[in-house]
C-alpha positions in Angstrom: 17.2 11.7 20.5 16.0 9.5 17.0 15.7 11.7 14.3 12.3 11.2 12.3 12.2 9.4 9.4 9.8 11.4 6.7 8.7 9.1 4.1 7.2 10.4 0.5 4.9 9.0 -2.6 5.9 8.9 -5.8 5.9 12.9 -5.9 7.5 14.1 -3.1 4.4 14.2 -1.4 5.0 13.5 2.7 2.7 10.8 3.6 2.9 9.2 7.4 0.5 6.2 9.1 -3.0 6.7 8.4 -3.0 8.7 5.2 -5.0 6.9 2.6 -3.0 6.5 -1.4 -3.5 5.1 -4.2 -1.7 2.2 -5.3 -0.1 2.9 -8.7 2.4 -0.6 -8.8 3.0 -3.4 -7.0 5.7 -5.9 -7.3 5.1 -9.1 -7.4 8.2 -11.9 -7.1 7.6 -15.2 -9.4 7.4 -17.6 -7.0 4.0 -15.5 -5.8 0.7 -18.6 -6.7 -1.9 -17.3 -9.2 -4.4 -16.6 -7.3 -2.4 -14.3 -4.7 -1.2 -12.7 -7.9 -4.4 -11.9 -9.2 -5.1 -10.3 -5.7 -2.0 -8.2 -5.9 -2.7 -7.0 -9.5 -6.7 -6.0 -8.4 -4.9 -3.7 -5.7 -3.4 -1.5 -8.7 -5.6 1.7 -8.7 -7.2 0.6 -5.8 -7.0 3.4 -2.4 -5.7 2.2 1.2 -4.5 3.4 4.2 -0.9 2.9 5.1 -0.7 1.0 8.4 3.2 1.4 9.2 6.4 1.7 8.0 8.8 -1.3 7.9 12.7 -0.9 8.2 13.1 -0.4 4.8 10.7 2.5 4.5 8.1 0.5 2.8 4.4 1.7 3.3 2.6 -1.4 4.3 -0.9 -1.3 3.1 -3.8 -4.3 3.9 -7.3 -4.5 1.8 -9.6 -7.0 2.7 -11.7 -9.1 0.1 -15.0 -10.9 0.1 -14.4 -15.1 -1.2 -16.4 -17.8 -1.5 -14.8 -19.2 1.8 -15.3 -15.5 3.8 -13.4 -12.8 4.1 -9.9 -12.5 3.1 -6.8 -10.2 3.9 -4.0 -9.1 1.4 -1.0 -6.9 2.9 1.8 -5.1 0.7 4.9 -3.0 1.4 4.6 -0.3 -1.3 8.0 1.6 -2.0 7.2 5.5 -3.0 7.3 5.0 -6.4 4.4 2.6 -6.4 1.9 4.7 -4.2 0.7 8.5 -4.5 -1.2 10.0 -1.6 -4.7 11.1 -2.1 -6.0 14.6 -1.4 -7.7 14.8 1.6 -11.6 15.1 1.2 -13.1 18.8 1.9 -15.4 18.3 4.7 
């Protein structure tokens, strides 16, 4: 039997696939073209809900934008330090 893996925000906070958080960081490498940069740095504050885990235990996040030339997507794996989850709304 695979143990589960339980995967945490930047508080200790359990968060699993479908929980929305708030992107606090993101890291982006140098090589990364301007305006894909500017795309990761508008993510920053922004909320999202995590869409799987990769291997590294990286939430993977994926918020779409509205261009010129149509829609667009922008996908990041965000480590725990770089997301916190957000408090679910009372309904």
């Amino acid at each position: 039997m695979q143990e589960e893996v339980s995967h945490t925000d930047r508080h200790g906070q359990i968060v699993k696939i479908g929980d929305e958080v708030r992107i606090v960081q993101v890291s982006i490498g140098p090589d990364v073209e301007d305006d894909e940069r500017e795309m990761f740095e508008y993510m920053v504050g922004a909320t999202s809900e995590i869409e799987r885990f990769d291997a590294a235990g990286r939430a993977w996040v994926t918020m779409w934008w509205n261009t010129d030339e149509g829609n667009a997507t922008t996908s990041i794996g965000l480590a725990p330090h770089q997301m916190e989850k957000k408090a679910p709304v009372a309904r």
